[in-house]
ROBA-991029 format. One record per residue (C-alpha): residue in three letters; z, x, y. Coordinates in steps of 0.05 Angstrom, whole numbers, plus 5000, padded with zeros to 4 digits. Layout:
BEGIN
alaZXY...
# end
This chain:
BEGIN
unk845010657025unk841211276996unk839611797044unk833811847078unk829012467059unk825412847098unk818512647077unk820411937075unk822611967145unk815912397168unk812311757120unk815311227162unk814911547222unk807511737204unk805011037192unk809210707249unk804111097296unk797410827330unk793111347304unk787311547353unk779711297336unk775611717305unk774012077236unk779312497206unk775212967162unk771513677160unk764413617177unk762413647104unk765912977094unk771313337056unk778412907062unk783713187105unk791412997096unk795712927160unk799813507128unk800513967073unk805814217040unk810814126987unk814613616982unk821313967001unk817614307062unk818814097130unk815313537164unk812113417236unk816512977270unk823213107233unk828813607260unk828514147262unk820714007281unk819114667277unk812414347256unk811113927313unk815013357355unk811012797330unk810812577251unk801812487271unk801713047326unk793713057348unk792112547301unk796212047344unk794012217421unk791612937450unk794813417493unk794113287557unk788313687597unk792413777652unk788814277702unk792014717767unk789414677819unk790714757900unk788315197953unk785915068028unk787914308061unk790913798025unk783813478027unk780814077995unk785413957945unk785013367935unk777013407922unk778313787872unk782813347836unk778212827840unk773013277813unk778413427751unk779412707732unk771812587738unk770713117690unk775812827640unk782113167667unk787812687641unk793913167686unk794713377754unk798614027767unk799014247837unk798814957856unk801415107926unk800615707975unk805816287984unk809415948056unk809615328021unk813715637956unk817116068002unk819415428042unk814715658108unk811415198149unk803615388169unk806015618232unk812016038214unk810216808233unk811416968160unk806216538143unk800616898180unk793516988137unk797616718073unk795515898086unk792015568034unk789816238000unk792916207933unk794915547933unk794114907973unk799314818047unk803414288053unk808214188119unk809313538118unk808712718090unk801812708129unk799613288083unk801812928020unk798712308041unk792012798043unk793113157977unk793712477933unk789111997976unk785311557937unk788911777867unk793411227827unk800611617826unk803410967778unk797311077711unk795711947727unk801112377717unk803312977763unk806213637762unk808814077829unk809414847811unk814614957857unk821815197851unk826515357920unk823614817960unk822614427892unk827313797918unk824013767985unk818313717952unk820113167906unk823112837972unk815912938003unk812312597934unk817212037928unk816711877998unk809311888000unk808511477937unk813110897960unk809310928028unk803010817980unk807110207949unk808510607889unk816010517868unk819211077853unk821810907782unk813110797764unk812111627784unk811011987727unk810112727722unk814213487725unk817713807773unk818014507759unk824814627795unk827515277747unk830115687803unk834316157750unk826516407720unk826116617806unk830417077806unk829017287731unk821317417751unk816917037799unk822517247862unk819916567917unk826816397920unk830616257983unk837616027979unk843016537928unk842516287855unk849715877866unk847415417917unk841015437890unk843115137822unk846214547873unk839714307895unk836914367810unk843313937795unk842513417848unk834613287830unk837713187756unk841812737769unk837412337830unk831212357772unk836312137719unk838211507759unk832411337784unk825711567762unk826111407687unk819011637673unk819612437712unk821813117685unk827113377736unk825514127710unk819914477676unk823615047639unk818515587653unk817716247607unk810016337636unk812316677692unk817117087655unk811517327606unk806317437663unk812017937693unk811718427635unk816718107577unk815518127504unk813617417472unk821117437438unk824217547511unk820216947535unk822316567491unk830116727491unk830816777564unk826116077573unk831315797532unk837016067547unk835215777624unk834015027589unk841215217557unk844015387614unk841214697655unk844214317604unk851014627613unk849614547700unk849013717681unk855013697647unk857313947708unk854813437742unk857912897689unk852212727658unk852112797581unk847113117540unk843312597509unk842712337588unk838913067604unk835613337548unk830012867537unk828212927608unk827413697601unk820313997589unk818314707576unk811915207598unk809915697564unk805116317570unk798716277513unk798016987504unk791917407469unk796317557403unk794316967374unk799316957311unk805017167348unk804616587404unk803816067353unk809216327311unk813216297392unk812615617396unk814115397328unk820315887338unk822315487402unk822414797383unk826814987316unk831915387358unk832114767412unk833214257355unk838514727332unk842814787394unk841914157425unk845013917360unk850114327328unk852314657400unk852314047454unk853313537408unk845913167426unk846312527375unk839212227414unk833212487374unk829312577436unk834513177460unk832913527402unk825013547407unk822914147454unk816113927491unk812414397533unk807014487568unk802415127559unk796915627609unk793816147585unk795616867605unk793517057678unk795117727658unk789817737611unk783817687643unk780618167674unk775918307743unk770818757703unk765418417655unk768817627686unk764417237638unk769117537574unk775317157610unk772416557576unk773116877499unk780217017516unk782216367549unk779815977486unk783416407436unk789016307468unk787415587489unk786515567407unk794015887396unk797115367446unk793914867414unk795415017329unk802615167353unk803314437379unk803414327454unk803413707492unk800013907551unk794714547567unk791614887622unk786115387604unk784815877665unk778315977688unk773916617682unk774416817751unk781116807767unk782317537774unk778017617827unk778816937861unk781616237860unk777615897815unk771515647838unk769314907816unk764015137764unk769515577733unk775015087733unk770514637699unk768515107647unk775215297624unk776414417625unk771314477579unk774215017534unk779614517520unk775113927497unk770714347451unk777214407421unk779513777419unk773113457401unk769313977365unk773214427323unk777013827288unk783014327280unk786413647312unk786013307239unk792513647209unk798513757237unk800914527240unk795614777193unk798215437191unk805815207169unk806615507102unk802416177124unk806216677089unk805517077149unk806516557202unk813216287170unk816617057169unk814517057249unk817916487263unk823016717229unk822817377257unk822116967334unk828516627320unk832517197300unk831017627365unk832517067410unk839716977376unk840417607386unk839217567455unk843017017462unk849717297444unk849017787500unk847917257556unk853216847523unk857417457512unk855717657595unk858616977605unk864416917572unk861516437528unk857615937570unk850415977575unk850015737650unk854916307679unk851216837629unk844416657662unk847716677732unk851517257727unk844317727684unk840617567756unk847017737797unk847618477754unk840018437748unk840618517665unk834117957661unk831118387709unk832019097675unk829718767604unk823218527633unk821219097678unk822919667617unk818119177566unk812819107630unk813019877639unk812219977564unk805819447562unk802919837616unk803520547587unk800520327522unk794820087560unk794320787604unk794021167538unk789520777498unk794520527449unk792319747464unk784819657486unk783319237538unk774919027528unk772519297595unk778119627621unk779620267576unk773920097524unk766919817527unk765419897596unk757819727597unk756919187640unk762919357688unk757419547752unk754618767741unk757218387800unk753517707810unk759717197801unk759916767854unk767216597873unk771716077913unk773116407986unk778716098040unk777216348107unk781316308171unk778415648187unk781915318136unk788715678159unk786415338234unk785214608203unk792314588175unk794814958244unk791814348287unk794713848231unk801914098236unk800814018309unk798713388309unk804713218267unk809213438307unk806013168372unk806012468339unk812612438305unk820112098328unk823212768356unk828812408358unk829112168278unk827212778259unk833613108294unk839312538266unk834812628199unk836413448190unk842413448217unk845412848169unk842613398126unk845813968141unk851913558144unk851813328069unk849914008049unk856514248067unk859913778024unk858414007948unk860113327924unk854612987956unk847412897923unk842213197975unk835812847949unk837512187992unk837712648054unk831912968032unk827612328028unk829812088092unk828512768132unk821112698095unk819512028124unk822212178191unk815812708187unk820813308179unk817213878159unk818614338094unk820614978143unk825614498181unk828714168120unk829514928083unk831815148146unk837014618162unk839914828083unk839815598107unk844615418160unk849315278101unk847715588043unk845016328057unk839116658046unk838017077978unk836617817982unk835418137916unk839418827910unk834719307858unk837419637805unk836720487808
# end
């Protein structure tokens, strides 16, 4: 049997696929192919799929509009969710407050003036229950943003959902979960990286067995980016991390093919527009490459890199607000021509606020103008082929191989105890604060303007944005409702509930997620449940580098 060719394959694959309704032209009526380029080129949907995952990308289904959002109560929250999927949201992605990603309850002294101000506080089930009421968990799909306490919060979900008579094998959505990016940049962890990696590994496997349709880890460079790095260290040390997670299931005995396809990826949309599109095209070639010529992935699906995208906090600024908007569609624009499957725009206000409902559903907006308007949808990677986009992707792949070898190189060859052992001797660390304090100096000096921060100032004494404020009665709602919690619960399950789980966590062998889920329905709050885990596995204090 002849060989299949590549443009046969992206053919079949093409015409197999339900394309979406609606016209597939420029406005002028002027016929668009799916794709252009030679016929030797590389095709959307074929490894190395540098050009996209899917052989119709856009053509076939959208991105998903999935929006972040979370401060106050769980039913603040979850008005504004409702509020998203009225406005033609088609994602949730929950944002939660410092104690909660720090593994605090409301109460905890730590905790004081921090509840519900950049995120949304959750203590408990009852608070869960809150955040999704009324919302169909089996038909909308949901993303956590949390990482230490990431498997008591899956615990929390799972347990909520099946309370809601939604089986757990029905829940579809993202658990962040990349506790190695923690240490690398963001710093809410709790537990040392070791034991940390423990609790990643058991919600891989748990997720693996049992919730067919859920991403145990989002493999998160946004955070890494929004730290200081340079595009090419995102993208080597994002990967790198999905590397290493691969090599932690193994671990765990579960093969590649078993992982990989349940891995997703986030990435930052920054404002060099070229250079984050030629990022992304970068990252799903390099993926395709390793999962197949270095682990030994034979499934298809392991080989396609899909990620989620947000544009760059770091970008906007609090003078002149309204301009936020300009920058959050260009790179809204980048995120989308370099092929993601899922987008968050940020909203105009956020560098002064959380975003305030108007805003949020302004920068919702952005992305359907795009989607809708622009038809830049119609053709699958429309810049493939730029002479000048192809020699950045090229130039992309080459740095991160380079940066490769040296975590590889740090650990002996494997990926996993190079990532480990660059937080332990703070190498990730180093690299991203030297390219953070470079960034910062060329905007000090001029080098790099910054519209209405080092250039074009009129307009900066305006000051008539309206923004989203949490005040201290919020903090004393979600006080009286962890009381009430408590007041109400079995004391008694609650006790036999964290200490079978402080019990399995002393035994390596044993998966911690059925523990989890029980301590969560006994009413256990997150505090207790990271605390019982503290007992055996440490806290993490970070020693800085001179």
């Amino acid at each position: 049997m002849a060989t299949e060719s590549a443009q046969e394959r992206w053919r079949r694959l093409f015409h197999a696929a339900p394309i979406r309704p609606g016209k597939f032209d420029t406005m002028s009526g002027i016929p668009l192919a799916p794709v252009y380029g030679p016929s030797d080129a590389e095709f959307p949907g074929v490894y190395p799929y540098t050009r996209g995952v899917h052989s119709s990308m856009y053509r076939t289904k959208l991105w998903t509009m999935r929006m972040f959002a979370g401060f106050g109560t769980a039913t603040d929250t979850n008005k504004r969710f409702r509020e998203i999927i009225r406005s033609g949201g088609t994602g949730l992605s929950t944002a939660f407050d410092m104690p909660t990603l720090l593994g605090l309850d409301s109460d905890d002294p730590m905790s004081l003036g921090e509840v519900g101000r950049c995120g949304v506080a959750i203590d408990s089930l009852a608070d869960v229950r809150d955040l999704f009421a009324g919302i169909d968990l089996s038909t909308i799909t949901t993303s956590m943003t949390i990482n230490s306490p990431a498997a008591v919060m899956l615990a929390l979900f799972v347990a909520q959902a099946e309370e809601s008579g939604v089986a757990r094998e029905r829940l579809g959505g993202t658990l962040q979960n990349d506790i190695l990016k923690e240490y690398q940049a963001q710093k809410e962890f709790v537990f040392p990286p070791r034991q940390s990696m423990r609790l990643v590994r058991d919600t891989i496997a748990f997720t693996a067995a049992e919730m067919p349709k859920w991403n145990s880890i989002s493999v998160s460079g946004y955070h890494i980016r929004e730290a200081g790095s340079t595009a090419a260290e995102e993208l080597a040390f994002t990967l790198a991390n999905g590397f290493a997670y691969v090599e932690l299931a193994r671990q765990a005995g579960l093969g590649v093919d078993a992982v990989a396809p349940r891995l997703s990826f986030f990435f930052n949309a920054h404002i060099d527009f070229f250079e984050e599109i030629a990022k992304y095209r970068a990252a799903r070639r390099i993926w395709a490459k390793w999962m197949r010529e270095h682990y030994g992935a034979t499934d298809e699906r392991s080989w396609q890199l899909r990620f989620h995208t947000q544009t760059a906090g770091v970008s906007l600024t609090a003078q002149q607000p309204e301009i936020n908007i300009a920058r959050t569609a260009i790179e809204a624009l980048a995120g989308v021509l370099g092929g993601t499957q899922s987008l968050h725009t940020n909203s105009m206000d956020e560098a002064l606020a959380l975003p305030s409902e108007k805003a949020a559903r302004i920068a919702l907006r952005t992305q359907q103008i795009i989607a809708h308007e622009t038809n830049v949808t119609n053709v699958a990677d429309p810049l493939g082929g730029s002479w000048f986009v192809e020699e950045l992707t090229d130039e992309m792949e080459r740095e991160a191989e380079v940066i490769f070898a040296q975590i590889a190189k740090m650990g002996e060859g494997s990926m996993l105890e190079g990532c480990v052992r660059g937080i332990e001797e703070n190498w990730f660390q180093g690299r991203i604060a030297d390219s953070a304090y470079a960034l910062e100096r060329s905007f000090n000096s001029g080098e790099r303007v910054i519209v209405g921060v080092n250039a074009f100032l009129e307009g900066n004494d305006e000051d008539d944005m309206a923004t989203l404020r949490i005040t201290n009665e919020d903090e004393r709602k979600q006080l009286s409702r962890l009381e009430k919690v408590r007041h109400d619960r079995d004391g008694e399950r609650v006790t036999l509930a964290l200490e079978r789980l402080g019990r399995e966590a002393s035994d390596p062998d044993l998966n911690l997620m059925p523990a989890l889920i029980d301590a969560a329905k006994a009413y256990a709050t997150v505090g207790e449940m990271m605390t019982a885990l503290v007992g055996v596995f440490g806290r993490h204090v970070e020693v800085p580098s001179l």
